[in-house]
N, C-alpha and C positions, 0 to 999 in steps of 0.2 A: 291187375296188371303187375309187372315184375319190372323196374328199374333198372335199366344199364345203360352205360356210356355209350355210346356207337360211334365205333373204330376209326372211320373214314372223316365224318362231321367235327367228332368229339363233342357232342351235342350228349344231353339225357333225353332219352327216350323210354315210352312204356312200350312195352313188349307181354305178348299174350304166349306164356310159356305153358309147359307141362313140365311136369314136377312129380317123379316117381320114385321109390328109392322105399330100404329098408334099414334099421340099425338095431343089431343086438351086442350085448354085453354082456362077460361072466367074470364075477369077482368070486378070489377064492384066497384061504388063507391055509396053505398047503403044509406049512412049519410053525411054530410060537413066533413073531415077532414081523413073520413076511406077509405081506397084501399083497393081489396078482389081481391083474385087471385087464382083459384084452375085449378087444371089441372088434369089430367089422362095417364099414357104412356102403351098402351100393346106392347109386346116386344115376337115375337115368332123366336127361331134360333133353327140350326140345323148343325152338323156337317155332310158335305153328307157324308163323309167317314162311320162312324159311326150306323149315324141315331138320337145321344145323342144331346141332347142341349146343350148350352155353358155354362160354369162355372160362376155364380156369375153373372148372367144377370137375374133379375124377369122379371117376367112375366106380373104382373100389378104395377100399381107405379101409388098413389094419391099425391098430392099435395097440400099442403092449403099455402097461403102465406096475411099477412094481417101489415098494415101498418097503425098507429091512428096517427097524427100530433096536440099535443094539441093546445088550444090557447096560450099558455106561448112560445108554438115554440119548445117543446118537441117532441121527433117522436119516438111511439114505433112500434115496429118491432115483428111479429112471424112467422116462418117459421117451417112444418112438412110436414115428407116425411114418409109414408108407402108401405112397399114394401112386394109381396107374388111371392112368387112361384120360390121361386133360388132354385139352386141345386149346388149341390160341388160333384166334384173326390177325390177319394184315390191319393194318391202319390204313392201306389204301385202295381203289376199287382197281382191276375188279379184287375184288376182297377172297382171299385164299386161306386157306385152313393146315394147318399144322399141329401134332400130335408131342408134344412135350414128352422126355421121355420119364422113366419110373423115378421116382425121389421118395426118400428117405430125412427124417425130423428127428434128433437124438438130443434129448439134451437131462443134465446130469442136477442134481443138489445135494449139497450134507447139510444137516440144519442141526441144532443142537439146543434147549431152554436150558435158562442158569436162574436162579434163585426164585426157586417154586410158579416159573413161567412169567414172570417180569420180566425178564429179558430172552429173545432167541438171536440168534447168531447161523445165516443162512452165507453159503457159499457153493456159486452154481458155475455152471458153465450149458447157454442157449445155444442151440443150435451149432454143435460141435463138429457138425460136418461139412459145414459152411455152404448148405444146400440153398442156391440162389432162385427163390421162384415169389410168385406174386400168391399170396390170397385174396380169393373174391377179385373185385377189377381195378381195385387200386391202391391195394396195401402191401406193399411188397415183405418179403419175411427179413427182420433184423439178422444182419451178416452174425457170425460167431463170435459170441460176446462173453468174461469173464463177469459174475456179481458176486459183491462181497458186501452185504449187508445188515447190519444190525436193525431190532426193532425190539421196542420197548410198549408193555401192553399196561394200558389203564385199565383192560378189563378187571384183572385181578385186584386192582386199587375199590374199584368200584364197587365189586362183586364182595368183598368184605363186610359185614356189617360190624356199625359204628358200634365204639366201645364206649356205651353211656358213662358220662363225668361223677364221678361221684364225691361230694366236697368234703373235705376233713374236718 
């Protein structure tokens, strides 16, 4: 059975879905320094009961994902996702179906490590096109957001071995 809210109640209900769909991906590194990574996802579902598709699942879904690491040891980052073919229910009966239209997911990072990756220093900007829509049936997408983060890694602490004491 498959999980979802249902519209009208706002109850959880199991639903006996079908669930079709493919995803490929090709990564390629076309220059010294650049990663490229696109992908494709078709997605076809069906509620048997029904006969409707499922809410807020598109149909196609591109991917572009691309990563430049300069010489300075800079790394930028850009990531977009375009998606066609969702469809949304009324919350009320009789219950009516609506077609969301294509939306687009862009969002940006510069990241940079300092002192042999003990420290990296990331600044991003999510969701830059301030694309308003829900994933899945109840997590809507964060509005367009500035980060500006630092992180400090114990791996490298850790990953060191101990420099045995030697007494004088």
């Amino acid at each position: 059975g498959f999980i979802q809210t249902d519209k009208p109640t706002n109850q959880f209900v199991n639903k006996d879905v079908l669930l079709r769909g493919v995803e490929v991906s090709w990564r390629t590194t076309p220059v010294k320094g650049l990663d490229v990574r696109l992908g494709y996802a078709f997605l076809d579902t069906e509620d048997r009961a029904t006969g409707a598709s499922l809410d807020l699942r598109p149909n196609h879904k591109v991917d572009i994902e691309t990563n430049y690491r300069f010489a300075t040891g800079w790394l930028a980052h850009l990531s977009a996702s375009y998606l066609v073919g969702q469809r949304i229910s009324s919350r009320t009966r009789p219950v009516q179906r609506k077609s969301l239209g294509d939306q687009t997911e862009v969002d940006v990072k510069i990241s940079k490590t300092f002192f042999g990756g003990w420290l990296s220093l990331y600044v991003g900007a999510n969701n830059i096109f301030d694309t308003h829509r829900t994933v899945g049936d109840a997590c809507p997408l964060p509005p367009r957001s500035l980060v500006v983060w630092p992180l400090a890694s114990l791996e490298h602490c850790l990953a060191r071995p101990a420099t045995p004491h030697t007494p004088t």
